[in-house]
N, C-alpha and C positions, 0 to 999 in steps of 0.2 A: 726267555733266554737265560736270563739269573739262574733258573730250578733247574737247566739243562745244564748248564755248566756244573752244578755243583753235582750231577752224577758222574762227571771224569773223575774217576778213581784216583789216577796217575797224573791228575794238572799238577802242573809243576812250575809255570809260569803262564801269569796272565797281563794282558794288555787292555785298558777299557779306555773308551770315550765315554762321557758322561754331560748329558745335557740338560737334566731336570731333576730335582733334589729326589723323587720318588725313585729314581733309579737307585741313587744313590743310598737312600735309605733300605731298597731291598737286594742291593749288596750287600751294604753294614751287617745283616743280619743273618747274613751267613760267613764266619767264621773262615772256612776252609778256602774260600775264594778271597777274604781278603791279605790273610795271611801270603797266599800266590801271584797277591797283585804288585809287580814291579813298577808298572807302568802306568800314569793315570791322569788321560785329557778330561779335563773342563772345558766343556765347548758349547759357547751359543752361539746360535744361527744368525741373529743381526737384531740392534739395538732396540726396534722397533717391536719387536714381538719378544709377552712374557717369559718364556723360555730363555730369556737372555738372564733373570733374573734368579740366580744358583746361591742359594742360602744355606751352608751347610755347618753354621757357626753350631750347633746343638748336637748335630752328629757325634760319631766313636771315632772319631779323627786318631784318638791313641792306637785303634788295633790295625793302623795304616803303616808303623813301625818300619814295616820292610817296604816301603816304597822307595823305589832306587830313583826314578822320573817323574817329575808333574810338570804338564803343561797347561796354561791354564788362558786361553785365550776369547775372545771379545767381550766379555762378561762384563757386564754393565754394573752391578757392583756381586762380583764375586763371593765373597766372603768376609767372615768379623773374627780371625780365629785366632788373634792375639787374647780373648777375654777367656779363651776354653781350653788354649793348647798348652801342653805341659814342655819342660824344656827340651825334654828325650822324644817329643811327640813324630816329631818328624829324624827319631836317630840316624836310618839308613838314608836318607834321604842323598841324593849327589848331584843330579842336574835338573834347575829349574828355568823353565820360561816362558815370559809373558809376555802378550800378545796383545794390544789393543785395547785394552780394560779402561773404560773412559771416566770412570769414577777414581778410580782406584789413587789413594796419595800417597802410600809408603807400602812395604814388605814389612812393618817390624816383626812379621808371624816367623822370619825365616832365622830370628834368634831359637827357634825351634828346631834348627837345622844345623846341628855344630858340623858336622863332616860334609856341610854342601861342597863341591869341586867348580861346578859350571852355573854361572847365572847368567841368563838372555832374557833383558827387558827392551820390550820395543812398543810406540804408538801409544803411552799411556801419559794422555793430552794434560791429566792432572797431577799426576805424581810430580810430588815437590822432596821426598827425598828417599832413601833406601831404606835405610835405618833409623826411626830417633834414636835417641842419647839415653838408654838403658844401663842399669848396672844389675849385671849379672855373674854366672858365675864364671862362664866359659867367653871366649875373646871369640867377636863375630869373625866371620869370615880365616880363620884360622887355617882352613884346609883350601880354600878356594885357589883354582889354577887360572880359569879364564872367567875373562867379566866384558860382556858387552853392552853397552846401553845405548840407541841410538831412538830418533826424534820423540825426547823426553823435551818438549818448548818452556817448563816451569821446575825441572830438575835442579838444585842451586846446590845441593849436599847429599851425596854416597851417605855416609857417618860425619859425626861433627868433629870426631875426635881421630887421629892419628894411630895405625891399625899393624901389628906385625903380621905380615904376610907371606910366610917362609915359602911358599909353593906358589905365588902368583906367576904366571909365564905372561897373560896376555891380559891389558886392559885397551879396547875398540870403545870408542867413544865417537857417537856423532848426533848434529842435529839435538844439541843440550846447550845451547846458548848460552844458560846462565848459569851452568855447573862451572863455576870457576877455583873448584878447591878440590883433590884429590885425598883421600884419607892417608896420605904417606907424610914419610920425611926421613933425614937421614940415616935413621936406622933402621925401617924400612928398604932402605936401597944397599942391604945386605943380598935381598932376593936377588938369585943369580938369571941373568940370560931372559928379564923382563922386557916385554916389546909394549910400546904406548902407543897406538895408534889413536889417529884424530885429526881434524882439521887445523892446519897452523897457524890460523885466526883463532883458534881458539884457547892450542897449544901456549902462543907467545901471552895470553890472559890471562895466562893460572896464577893463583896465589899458591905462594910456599910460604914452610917455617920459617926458612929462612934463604940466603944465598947457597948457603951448604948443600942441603936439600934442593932446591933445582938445579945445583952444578951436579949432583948425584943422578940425578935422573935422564936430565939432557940428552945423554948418550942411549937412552931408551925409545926414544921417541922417533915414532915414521910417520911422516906425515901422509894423512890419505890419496890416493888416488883419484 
């Protein structure tokens, strides 16, 4: 299928599912198809059978540059691509989400993603936080609009640190127990027309910097349905 695609003369965009690192490796290796590729699931079939097991830490992860979409779901441990990926690796990068990844305990790969907009994490049993505490050169989450995270049971911290977020409109939080700290504070709550969605058991738990910062915020918050 790989050797056929890359006769379209005129592809101009491409969309893949990807389920086992061979595929993946003989895309890598045709240039013209990755440079077209916007769109790019990771996808295992279920936890039980090897194919669930997508190891792509060694790959050309940089000639992925124009990828606009990765979705990357049940993958039992996905990837290691904080030790290979360069800052710009994922430049174009704008919507990520994950799916069920039962190994999986942080994203720090997505400090590779200065321009992400959307992140949707769900069902991953062992993620304990988003980000570690990196010093780099570019401020995480800079562009990001909407952030959902829902039945994350061991999630306790997004970032450790406090994040300006001029473009956030929407954070959806549920099923995160013991996520009791928000990467915000009162200067963060410059962001205009921010909606908080969540549970209001969870809501009335949070820690802030301070009073200022949750009286800034207050007025953000919908409690779920």
């Amino acid at each position: 299928m790989i050797d056929e695609l890359q006769g379209l003369k005129h592809l101009d965009v491409l969309s893949l599912t990807v389920r086992d690192t061979s595929c993946f490796e003989n895309l890598d290796s045709h240039h013209i198809l990755v440079t077209c590729t916007l769109t790019l699931c990771l996808k295992g079939e279920d936890y039980g059978n090897l194919s669930s097991h997508l190891d792509i830490a060694d790959l050309g992860l940089a000639n992925l540059k124009y990828l606009d979409t990765l979705q990357i779901k049940r993958m039992v441990d996905p990837y290691s691509w904080r030790k290979t990926a360069k800052l710009s690796c994922f430049y174009g990068l704008r919507f990520v989400e994950v799916v069920d990844c039962t190994n999986l305990k942080n994203l720090d790969w997505l400090l590779c993603a200065p321009n992400l907009s959307q992140l949707h994490v769900y069902g991953c049993s062992k993620m304990t936080t988003i980000l570690g505490l990196y010093t780099t050169k570019t401020t995480p989450f800079s562009k990001l609009t909407v952030l959902r995270l829902g039945k994350l049971p061991h999630l306790w911290r997004i970032y450790e640190n406090s994040l300006p977020v001029p473009f956030l409109k929407k954070i959806h939080i549920s099923g995160c127990p013991v996520l009791t700290r928000l990467p915000l504070n009162s200067s963060s709550a410059q962001t205009s027309n921010l909606i908080i969605e969540g549970e209001e058991k969870w809501w009335n738990g949070l820690e802030w910097e301070d009073q200022a910062a949750r009286n800034a915020f207050l007025p953000c918050f919908k409690p779920c349905k």
